[in-house]
N, C-alpha and C positions, 0 to 999 in steps of 0.2 A: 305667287300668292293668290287665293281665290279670292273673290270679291265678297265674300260674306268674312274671311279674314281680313280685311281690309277696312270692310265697314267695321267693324268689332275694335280694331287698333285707331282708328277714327274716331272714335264714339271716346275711347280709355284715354287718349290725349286728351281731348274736349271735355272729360268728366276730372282730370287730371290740373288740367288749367285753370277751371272753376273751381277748385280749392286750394289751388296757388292764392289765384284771387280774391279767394273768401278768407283767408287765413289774412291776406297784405290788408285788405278792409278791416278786418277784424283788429290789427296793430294798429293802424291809422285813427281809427275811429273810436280807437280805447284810450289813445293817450289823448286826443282832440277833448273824449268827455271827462278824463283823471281831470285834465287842465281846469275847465268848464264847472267840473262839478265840486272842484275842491273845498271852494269856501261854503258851498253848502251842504256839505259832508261833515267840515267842522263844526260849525252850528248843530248839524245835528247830534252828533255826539256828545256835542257841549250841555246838548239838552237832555240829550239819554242820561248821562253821570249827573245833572245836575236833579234829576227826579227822583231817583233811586239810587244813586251814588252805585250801580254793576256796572260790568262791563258793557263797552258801547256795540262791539260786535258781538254777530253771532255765530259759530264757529262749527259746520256738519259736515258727516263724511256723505255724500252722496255717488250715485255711478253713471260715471260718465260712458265716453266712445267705446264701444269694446268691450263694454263691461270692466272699465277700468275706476274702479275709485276715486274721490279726490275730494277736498276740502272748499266746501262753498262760505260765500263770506254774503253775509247779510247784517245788517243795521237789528239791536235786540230789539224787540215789539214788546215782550210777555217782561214779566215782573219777576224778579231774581228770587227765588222761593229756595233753591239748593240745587247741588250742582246737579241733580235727575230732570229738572226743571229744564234746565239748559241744554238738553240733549235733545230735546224734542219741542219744536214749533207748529210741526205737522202731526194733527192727532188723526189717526185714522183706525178704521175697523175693518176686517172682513166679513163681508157679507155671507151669510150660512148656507151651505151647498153650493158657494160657485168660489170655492179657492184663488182661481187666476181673478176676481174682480174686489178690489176694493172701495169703502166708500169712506171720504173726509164728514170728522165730526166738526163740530160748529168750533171755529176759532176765531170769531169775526171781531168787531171791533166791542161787540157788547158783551164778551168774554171777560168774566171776572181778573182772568191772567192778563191781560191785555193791559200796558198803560196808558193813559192820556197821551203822548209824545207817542208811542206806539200804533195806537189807534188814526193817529192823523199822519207818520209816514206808512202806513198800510195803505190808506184811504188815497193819498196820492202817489205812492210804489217808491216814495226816496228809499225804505228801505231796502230796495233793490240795486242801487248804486255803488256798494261794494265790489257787485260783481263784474264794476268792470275791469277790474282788477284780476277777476278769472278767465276772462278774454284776453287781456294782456299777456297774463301766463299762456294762454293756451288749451286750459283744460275746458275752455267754456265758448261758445260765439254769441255774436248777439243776436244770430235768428238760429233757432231749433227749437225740438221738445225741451220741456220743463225737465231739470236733473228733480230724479226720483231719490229717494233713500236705500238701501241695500236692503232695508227687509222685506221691503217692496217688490225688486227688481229681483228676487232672488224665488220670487212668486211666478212670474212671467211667463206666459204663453209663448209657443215657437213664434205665434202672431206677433205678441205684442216685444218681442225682444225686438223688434225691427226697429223702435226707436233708442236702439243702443249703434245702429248701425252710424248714426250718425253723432259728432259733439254738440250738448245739450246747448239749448239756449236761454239770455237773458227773457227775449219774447219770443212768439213764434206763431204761427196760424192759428193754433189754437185761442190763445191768450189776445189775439186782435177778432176773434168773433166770440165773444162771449164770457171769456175770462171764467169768473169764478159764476157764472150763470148756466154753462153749459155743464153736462154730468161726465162725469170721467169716460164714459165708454165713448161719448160723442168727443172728447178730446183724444181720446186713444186715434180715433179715426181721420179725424182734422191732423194729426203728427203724422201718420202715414200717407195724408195725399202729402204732406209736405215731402218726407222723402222721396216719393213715386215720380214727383213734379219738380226736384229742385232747380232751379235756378236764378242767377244773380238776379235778374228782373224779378224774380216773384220776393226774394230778399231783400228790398228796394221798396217793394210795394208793402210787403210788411213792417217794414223803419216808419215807412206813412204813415202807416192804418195806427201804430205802436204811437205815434205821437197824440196823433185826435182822440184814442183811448186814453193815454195818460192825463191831458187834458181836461177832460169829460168825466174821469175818475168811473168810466164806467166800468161795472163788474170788478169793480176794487175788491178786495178782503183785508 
């Protein structure tokens, strides 16, 4: 065997092993936060149904690894108006003459749709805590790109399909520099050093960075 096949069978173990181990963290540290975050899950639902009496989850197909489908679970924010209401959290538009780029319309906390109970797990990310239940499963980890929606993904550049190479995450490089501060194309870019650069140490350092963010509520939506 040459030694350039050798390095390359080297390198497929070691890229092989790090997602044994990213996957075992991922189980480990999904059920560690179901345990952790239970009673504060039920509280919050108890306060989603007790505002507007809908439903407490929010229930979207998004595309994960692969370009594979799959159903993200978030805590409802917006106010039960009819079931077209409930299909859509994320309003966006395309921008005119540039097809592969889109841009998010204002869904902030000062959005008419938005409830009071809503407004406040946006501002601190509880309503993100469902998904660790899509870690659990498996369709989701807790460091990668943000899962996009199909009509989005279905838009994508050969560039930007590269963050399908990997399964989406709860946070990710992006979302611990700048969150909803930074503009989509600079988040497209922060998802691809992620891929270009993975590893367990850099996934580690973003668990960090993801805390003091949470924290600090900064670049909340």
């Amino acid at each position: 065997m040459e030694k350039t096949d050798t390095y390359q069978l080297k390198i497929k173990r070691r890229t092989t092993m790090a997602i044994i181990l990213k996957r075992l963290l991922d189980i480990i540290l999904s059920i560690i936060g179901i345990i952790i975050a239970l009673p504060i899950m039920l509280v919050v639902m108890l306060c989603i149904k007790w505002e507007d009496k809908g439903p407490a989850l929010f229930i979207q197909t998004r595309t994960g690894k692969d370009n594979r489908p799959f159903s993200i679970y978030k805590f409802r924010s917006m106010k039960v108006r009819n079931e077209e209401a409930l299909k859509e959290e994320h309003v966006y538009e395309w921008e005119d003459g540039v097809p592969d780029t889109f841009v998010f319309k204002d869904v902030g906390e000062t959005n008419p749709n938005v409830t009071k109970v809503g407004a406040f797990i946006r501002r601190t990310s509880l309503d993100e805590l469902p998904q660790l239940f899509n870690v659990f499963i498996g369709n989701m980890s807790f460091i990668g790109p943000r899962p996009e929606i199909p009509a989005i993904t279905s838009r994508y550049s050969a560039q930007q399909k590269k963050r399908l190479d990997v399964k989406p995450g709860i946070t990710g490089w992006a979302q611990v520099n700048g969150r909803s501060s930074v503009t989509n194309g600079e988040k497209m870019k922060m998802d691809y050093y992620y891929i270009e650069n993975y590893s367990l140490r850099l996934d580690i350092i973003i668990l960090i960075r993801t805390v003091k963010v949470v924290l600090t509520s900064r670049g909340a939506v």
